[in-house]
NURODO-570892 format. One line per field, with one value per residue (C-alpha): residue number from 1; residue in three letters; x, y, z. Coordinates in steps of 0.001 Angstrom, whole numbers. Example, Ala and Ser with C-alpha at 12.3 -4.5 7.8 and 13.67 -1.06 7.14 Angstrom:
<recs>
seq <- c(1;2)
type <- c(ALA;SER)
x <- c(12300;13670)
y <- c(-4500;-1060)
z <- c(7800;7140)
</recs>
This chain:
<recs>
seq <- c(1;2;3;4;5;6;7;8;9;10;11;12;13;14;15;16;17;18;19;20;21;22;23;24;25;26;27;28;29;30;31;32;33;34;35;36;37;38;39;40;41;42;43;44;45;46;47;48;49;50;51;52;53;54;55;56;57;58;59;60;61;62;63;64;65;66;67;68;69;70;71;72;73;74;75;76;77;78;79;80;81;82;83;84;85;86;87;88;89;90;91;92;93;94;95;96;97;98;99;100;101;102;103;104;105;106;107;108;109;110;111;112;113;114;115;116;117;118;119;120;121;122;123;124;125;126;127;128;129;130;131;132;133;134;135;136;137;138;139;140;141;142;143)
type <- c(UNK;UNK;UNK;UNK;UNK;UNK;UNK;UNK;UNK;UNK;UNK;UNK;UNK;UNK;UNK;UNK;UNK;UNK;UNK;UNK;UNK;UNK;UNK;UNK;UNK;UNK;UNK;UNK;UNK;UNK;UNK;UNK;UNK;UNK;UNK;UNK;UNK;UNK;UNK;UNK;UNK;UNK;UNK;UNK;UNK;UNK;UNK;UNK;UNK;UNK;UNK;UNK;UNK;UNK;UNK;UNK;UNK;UNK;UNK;UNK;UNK;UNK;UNK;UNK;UNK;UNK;UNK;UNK;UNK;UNK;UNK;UNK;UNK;UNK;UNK;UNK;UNK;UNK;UNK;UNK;UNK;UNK;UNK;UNK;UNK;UNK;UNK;UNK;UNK;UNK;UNK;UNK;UNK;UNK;UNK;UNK;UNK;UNK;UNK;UNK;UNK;UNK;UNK;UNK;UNK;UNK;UNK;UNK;UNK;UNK;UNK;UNK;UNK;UNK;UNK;UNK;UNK;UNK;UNK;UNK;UNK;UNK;UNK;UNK;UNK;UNK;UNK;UNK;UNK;UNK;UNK;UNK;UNK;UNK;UNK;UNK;UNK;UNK;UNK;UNK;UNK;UNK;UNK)
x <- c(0;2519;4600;1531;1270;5090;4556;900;2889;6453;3839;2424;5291;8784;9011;7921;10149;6947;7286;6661;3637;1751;2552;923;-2238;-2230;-1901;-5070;-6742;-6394;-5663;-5296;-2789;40;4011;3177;-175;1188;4220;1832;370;2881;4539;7426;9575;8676;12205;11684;7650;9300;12229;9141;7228;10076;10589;7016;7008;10410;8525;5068;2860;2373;2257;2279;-226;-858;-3058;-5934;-5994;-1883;434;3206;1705;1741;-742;-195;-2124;-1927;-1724;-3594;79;-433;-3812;-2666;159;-1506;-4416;-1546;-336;-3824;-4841;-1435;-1928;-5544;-4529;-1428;-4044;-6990;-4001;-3348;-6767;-7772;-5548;-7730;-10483;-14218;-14036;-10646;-12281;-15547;-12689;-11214;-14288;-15625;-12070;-12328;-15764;-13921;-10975;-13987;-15571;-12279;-11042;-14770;-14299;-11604;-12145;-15217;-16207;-16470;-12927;-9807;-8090;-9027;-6831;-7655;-5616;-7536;-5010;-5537;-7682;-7298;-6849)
y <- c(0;2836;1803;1987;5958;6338;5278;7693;10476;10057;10350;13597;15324;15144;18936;19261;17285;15553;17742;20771;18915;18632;22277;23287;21246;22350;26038;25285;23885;26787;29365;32620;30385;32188;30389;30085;28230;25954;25146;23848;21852;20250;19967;21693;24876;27720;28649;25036;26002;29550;27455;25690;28642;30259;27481;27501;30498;30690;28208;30673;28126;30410;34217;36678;38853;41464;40607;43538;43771;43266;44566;42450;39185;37547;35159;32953;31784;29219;30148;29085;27551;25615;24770;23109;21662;19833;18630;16702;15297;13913;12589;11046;9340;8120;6809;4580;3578;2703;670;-1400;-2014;-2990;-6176;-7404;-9651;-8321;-10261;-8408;-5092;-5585;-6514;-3055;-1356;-2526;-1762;2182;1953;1248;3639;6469;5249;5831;8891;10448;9546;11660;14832;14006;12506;9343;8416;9267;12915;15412;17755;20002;20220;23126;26714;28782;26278;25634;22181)
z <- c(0;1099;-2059;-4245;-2934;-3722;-7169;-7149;-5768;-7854;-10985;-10474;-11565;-13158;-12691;-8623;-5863;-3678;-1079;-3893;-5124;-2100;-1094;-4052;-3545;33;-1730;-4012;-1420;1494;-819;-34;2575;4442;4218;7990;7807;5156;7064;10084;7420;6331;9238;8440;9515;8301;6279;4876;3481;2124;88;-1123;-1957;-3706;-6297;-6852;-7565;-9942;-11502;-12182;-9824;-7183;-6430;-3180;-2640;215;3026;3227;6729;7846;5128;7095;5704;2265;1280;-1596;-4523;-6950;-10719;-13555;-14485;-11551;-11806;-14754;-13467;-10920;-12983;-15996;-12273;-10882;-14706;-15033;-11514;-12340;-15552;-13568;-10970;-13792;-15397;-12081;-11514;-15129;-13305;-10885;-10830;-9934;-6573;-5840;-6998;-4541;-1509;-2456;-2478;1116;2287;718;2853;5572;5583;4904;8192;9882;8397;9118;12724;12604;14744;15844;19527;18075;18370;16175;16513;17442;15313;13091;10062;8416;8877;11574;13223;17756;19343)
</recs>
């Protein structure tokens, strides 16, 4: 399984390192996002998310814009460029994983399926009272 999401993630892109790739989707995803937020994101120092940023960027992916309300703070955006970018990544991922399933037999396929179901059921108890964390992944959000 965890190589299977190397392979899914090492597709996306022969341009982006992984690390670069998911800061971007974390950038479309949150956008406008602050270097800060998406460094607590990924989990990562905040010089290490800039260095991210910054080759984004070089690379027309991403841009800086002023916040409204605190001219100290950037927020970034993602580009059409990088809009783009990431949706070559995510077709050239689903093609690899229609390829590998294309594979199986329907009996394996239905055993996939009720295990999807129940990974869903997990990752929906996630946060709630129900069990699971109780972290909140989304930027700028409390324990």
């Amino acid at each position: 399984m965890l190589r299977a999401a190397r392979v899914l993630r090492q597709l996306g892109s022969d341009q982006l390192s992984i690390t670069q790739s998911t800061a971007l989707s974390m950038i479309e995803k949150y956008e406008p996002i602050t270097i800060s937020e998406l460094a607590s994101l990924e989990q990562v120092a905040r010089p290490t998310a800039s260095a991210v940023v910054s080759r984004l960027e070089e690379l027309g992916y991403v841009v800086r814009l002023g916040d409204p309300d605190d001219g100290r703070i950037c927020r970034l955006k993602i580009t059409r460029s990088g809009r783009a970018h990431l949706k070559v990544a995510r077709s050239r991922r689903t093609d690899w994983l229609v390829a590998q399933l294309a594979n199986h037999t329907e009996e394996e396929l239905a055993s996939l399926h009720t295990a999807i179901a129940v990974l869903d059921d997990i990752r929906a108890g996630f946060g709630s009272t129900g069990g699971g964390s109780s972290v909140d992944a989304r930027p700028g959000a409390r324990p």
